[in-house]
Backbone bond lengths (Angstrom), bond angles and torsions (degrees), N, CA, C in turn:
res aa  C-N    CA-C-N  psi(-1)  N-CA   C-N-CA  omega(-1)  CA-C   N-CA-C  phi
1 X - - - 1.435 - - 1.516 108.51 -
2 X 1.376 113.26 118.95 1.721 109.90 151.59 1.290 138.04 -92.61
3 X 1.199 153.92 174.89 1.239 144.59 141.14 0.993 105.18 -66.23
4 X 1.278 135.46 151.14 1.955 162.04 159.88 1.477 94.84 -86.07
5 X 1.838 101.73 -78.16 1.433 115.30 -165.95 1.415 118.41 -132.92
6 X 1.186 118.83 160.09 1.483 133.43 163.52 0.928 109.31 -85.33
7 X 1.624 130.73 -46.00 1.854 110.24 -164.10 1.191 87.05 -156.67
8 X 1.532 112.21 101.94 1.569 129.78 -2.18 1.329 91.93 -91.71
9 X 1.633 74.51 147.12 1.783 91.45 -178.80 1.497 106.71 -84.96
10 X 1.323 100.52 141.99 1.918 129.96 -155.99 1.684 101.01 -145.19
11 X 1.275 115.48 119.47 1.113 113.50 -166.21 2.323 94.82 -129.52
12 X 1.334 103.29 150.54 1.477 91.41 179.48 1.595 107.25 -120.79
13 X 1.152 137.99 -150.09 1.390 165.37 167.91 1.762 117.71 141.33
14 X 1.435 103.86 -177.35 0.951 106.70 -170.17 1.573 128.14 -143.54
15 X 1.452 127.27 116.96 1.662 121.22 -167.55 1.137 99.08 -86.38
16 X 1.564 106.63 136.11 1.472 116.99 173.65 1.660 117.05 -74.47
17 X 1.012 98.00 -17.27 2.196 80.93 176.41 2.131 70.21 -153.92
18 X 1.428 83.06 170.38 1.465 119.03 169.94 1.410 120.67 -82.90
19 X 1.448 129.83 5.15 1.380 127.40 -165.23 1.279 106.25 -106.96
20 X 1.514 128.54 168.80 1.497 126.08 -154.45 1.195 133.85 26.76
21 X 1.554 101.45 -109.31 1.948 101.02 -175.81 1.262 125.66 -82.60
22 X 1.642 111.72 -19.50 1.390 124.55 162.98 1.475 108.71 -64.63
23 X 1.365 134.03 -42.41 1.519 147.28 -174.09 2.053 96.49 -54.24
24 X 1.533 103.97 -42.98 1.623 107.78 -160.10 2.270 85.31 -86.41
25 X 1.294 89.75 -29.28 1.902 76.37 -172.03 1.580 108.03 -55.84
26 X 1.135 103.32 -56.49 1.347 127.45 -170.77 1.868 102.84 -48.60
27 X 1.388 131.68 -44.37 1.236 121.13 179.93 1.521 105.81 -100.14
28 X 1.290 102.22 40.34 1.827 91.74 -156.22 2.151 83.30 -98.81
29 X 1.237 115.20 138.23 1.818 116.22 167.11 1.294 114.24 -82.42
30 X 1.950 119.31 5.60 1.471 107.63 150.63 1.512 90.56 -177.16
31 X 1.043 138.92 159.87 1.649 144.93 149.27 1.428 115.70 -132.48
32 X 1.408 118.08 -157.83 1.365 129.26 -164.49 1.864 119.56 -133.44
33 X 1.203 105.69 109.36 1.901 86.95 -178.08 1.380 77.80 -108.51
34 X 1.701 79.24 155.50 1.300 121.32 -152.84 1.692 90.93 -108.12
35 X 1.530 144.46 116.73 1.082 134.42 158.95 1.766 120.79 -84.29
36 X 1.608 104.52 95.17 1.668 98.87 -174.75 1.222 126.71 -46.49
37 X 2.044 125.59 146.56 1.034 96.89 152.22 1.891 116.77 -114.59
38 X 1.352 83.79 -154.01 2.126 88.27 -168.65 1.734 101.29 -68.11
39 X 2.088 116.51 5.41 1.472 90.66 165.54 1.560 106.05 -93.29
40 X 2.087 124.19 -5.80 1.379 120.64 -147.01 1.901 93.74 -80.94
41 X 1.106 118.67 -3.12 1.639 98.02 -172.95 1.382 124.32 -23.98
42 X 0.771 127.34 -72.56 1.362 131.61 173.16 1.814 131.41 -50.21
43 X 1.226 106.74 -38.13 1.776 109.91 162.59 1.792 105.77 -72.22
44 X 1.609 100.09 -18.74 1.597 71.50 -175.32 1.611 101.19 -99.78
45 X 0.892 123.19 -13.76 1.605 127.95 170.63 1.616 117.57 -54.05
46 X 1.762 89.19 -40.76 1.680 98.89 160.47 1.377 141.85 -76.55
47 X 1.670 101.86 -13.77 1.824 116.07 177.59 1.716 95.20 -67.92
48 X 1.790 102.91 -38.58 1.744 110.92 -143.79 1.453 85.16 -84.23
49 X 1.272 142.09 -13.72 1.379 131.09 177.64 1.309 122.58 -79.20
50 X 1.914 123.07 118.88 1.163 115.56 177.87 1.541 129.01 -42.48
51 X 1.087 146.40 122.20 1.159 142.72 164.38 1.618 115.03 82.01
52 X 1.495 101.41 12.02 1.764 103.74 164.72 1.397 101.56 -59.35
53 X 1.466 98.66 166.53 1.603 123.10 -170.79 2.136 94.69 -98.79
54 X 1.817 94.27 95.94 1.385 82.25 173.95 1.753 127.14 -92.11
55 X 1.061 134.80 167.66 1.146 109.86 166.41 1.330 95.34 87.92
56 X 1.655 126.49 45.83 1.682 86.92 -161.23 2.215 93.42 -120.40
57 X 1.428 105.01 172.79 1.206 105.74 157.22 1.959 128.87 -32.59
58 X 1.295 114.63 -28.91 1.393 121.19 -173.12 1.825 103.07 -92.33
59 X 1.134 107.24 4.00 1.928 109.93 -176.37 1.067 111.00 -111.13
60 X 1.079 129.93 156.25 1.377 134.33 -176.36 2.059 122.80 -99.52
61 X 1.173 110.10 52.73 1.463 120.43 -178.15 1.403 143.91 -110.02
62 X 0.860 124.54 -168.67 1.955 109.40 165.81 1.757 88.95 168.04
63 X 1.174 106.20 -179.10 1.440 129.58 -157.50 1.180 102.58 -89.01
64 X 1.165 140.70 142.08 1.152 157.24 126.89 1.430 143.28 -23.68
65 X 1.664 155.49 76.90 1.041 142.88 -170.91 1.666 109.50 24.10
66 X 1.613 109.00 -79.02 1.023 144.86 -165.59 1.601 109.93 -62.33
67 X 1.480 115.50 -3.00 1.651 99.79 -173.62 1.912 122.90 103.78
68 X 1.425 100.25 -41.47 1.290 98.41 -179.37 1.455 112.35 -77.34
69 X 1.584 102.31 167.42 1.824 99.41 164.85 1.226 106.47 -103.52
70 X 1.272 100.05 155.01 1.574 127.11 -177.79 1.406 122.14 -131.93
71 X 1.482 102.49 128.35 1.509 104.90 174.00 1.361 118.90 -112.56
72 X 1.221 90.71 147.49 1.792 115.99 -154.10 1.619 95.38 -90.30
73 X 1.346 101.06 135.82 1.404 106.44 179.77 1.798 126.90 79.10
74 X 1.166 105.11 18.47 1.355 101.02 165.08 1.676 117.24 -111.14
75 X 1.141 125.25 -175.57 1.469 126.54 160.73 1.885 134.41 -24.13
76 X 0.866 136.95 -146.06 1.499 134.28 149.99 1.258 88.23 -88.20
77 X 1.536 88.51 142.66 1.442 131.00 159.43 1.821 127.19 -84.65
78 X 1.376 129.20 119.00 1.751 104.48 160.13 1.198 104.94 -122.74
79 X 1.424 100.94 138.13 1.389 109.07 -179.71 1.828 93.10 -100.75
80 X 1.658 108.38 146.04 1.063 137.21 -153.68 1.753 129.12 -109.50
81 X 0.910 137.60 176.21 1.304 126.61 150.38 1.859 98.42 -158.76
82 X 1.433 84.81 136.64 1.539 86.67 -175.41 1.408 125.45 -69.03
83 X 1.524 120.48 154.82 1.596 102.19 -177.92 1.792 112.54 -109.33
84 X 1.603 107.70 -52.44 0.868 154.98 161.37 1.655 136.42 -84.69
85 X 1.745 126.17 125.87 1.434 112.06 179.49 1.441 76.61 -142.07
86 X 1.633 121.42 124.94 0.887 103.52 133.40 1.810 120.25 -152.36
87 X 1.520 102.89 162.81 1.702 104.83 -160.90 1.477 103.36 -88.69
88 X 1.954 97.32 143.84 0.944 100.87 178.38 1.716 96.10 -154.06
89 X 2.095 94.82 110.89 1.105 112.24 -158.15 1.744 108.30 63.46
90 X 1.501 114.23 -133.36 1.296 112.82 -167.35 1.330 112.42 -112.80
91 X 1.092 111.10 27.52 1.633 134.66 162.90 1.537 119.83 -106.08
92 X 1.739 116.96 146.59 1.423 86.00 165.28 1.913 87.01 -145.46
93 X 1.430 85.63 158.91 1.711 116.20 -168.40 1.308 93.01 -93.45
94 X 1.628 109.55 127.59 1.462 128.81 170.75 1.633 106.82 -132.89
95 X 1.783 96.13 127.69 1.379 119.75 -179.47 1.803 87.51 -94.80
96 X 1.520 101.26 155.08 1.315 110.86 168.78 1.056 107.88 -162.88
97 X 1.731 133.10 140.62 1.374 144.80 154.55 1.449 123.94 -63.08
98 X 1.123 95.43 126.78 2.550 100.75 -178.15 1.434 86.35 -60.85
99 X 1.184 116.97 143.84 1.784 102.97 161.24 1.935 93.15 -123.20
100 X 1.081 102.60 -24.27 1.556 105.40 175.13 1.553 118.34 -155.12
101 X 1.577 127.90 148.95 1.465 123.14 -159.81 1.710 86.59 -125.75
102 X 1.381 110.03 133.47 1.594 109.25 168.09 1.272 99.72 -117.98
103 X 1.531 101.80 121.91 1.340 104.23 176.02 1.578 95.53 -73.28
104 X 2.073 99.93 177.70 1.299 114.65 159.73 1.055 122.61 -64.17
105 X 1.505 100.29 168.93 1.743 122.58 153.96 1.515 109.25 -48.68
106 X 1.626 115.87 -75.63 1.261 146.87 173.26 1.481 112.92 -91.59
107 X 1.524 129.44 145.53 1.362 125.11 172.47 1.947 87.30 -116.85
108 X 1.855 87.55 132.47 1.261 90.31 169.29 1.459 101.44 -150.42
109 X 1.574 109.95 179.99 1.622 105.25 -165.14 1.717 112.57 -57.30
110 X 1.075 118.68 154.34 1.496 116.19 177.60 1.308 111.78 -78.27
111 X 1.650 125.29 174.94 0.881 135.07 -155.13 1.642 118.91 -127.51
112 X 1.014 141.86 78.93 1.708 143.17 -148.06 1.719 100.44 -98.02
113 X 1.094 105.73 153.34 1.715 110.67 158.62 1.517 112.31 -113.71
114 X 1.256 145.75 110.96 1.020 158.41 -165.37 1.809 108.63 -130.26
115 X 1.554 108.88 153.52 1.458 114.00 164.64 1.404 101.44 42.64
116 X 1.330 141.95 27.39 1.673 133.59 -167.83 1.560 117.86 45.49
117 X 1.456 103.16 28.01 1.900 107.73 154.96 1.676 112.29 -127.48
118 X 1.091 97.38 149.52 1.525 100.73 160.59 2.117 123.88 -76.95
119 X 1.494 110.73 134.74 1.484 94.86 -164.88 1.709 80.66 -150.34
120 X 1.489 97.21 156.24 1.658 105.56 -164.16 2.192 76.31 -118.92
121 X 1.520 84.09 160.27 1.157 114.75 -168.19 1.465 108.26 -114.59
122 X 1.363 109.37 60.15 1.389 121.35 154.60 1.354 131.16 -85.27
123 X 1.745 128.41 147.40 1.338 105.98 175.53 1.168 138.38 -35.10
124 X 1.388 120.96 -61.14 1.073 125.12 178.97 2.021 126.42 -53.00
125 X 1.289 103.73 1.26 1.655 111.63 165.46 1.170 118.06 -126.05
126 X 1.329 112.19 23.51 1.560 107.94 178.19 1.347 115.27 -119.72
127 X 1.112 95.14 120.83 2.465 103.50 -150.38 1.570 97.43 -62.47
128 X 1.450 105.30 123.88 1.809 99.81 171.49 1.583 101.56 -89.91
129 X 1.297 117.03 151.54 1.682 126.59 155.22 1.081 108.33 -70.52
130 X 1.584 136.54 12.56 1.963 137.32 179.32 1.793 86.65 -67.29
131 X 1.305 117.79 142.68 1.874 126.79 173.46 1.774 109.86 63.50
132 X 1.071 88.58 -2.92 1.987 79.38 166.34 1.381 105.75 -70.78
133 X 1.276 118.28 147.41 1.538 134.41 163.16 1.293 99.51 -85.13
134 X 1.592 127.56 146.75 1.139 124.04 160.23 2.090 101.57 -124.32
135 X 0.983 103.61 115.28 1.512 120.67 -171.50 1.507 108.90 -68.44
């Protein structure tokens, strides 16, 4: 996910094929991203797995006023409305508007996928330029 914009905030990403849960994002008239934190390792290991069981009895969620599902216990939430779909190759790029941000329960460090690991974004791992030489 990137940001587009701040005001109004417009956020993008992109599903790699149209089949399953990407197939329901893609026609969905609004959903919810989920911003992980450094406890979600594992639910998000399970979103990124083809053909995991999402949504399932073992998670902690339920629906939303609004229709969407929601999972309990991760980062802020924005729930969305799409603006834009469009394919490129066998991917397709979706623009979407925040229409509302739920914060957490708890605020804790966030949660990134980098280099093909998951790594939380606490001070102490986030490289300062303080003693670099610049030549």
């Amino acid at each position: 996910m990137i940001s587009i914009s701040a005001d109004p905030a417009v956020l993008a990403f992109s599903l790699q094929s149209l089949r399953g849960s990407a197939s329901v994002i893609a026609s969905a008239r609004s959903f919810v991203v989920h911003l992980a934190n450094s406890t979600n390792e594992r639910l998000a290991s399970t979103f990124a797995t083809r053909g995991a069981v999402r949504f399932g009895d073992d998670m902690p969620w339920s629906f939303l006023p609004t229709g969407e599902p929601f999972l309990h216990g991760t980062g802020h939430a924005l729930r969305a409305v799409p603006l834009t779909a469009n394919k490129c190759d066998s991917a397709v790029i979706v623009t979407a508007r925040v229409v509302d941000v739920i914060d957490p329960q708890q605020v804790l460090e966030p949660l990134v996928y980098h280099d093909r690991t998951y790594r939380n974004l606490s001070p102490h791992n986030i490289s300062s330029k303080e003693g670099m030489s610049h030549d």
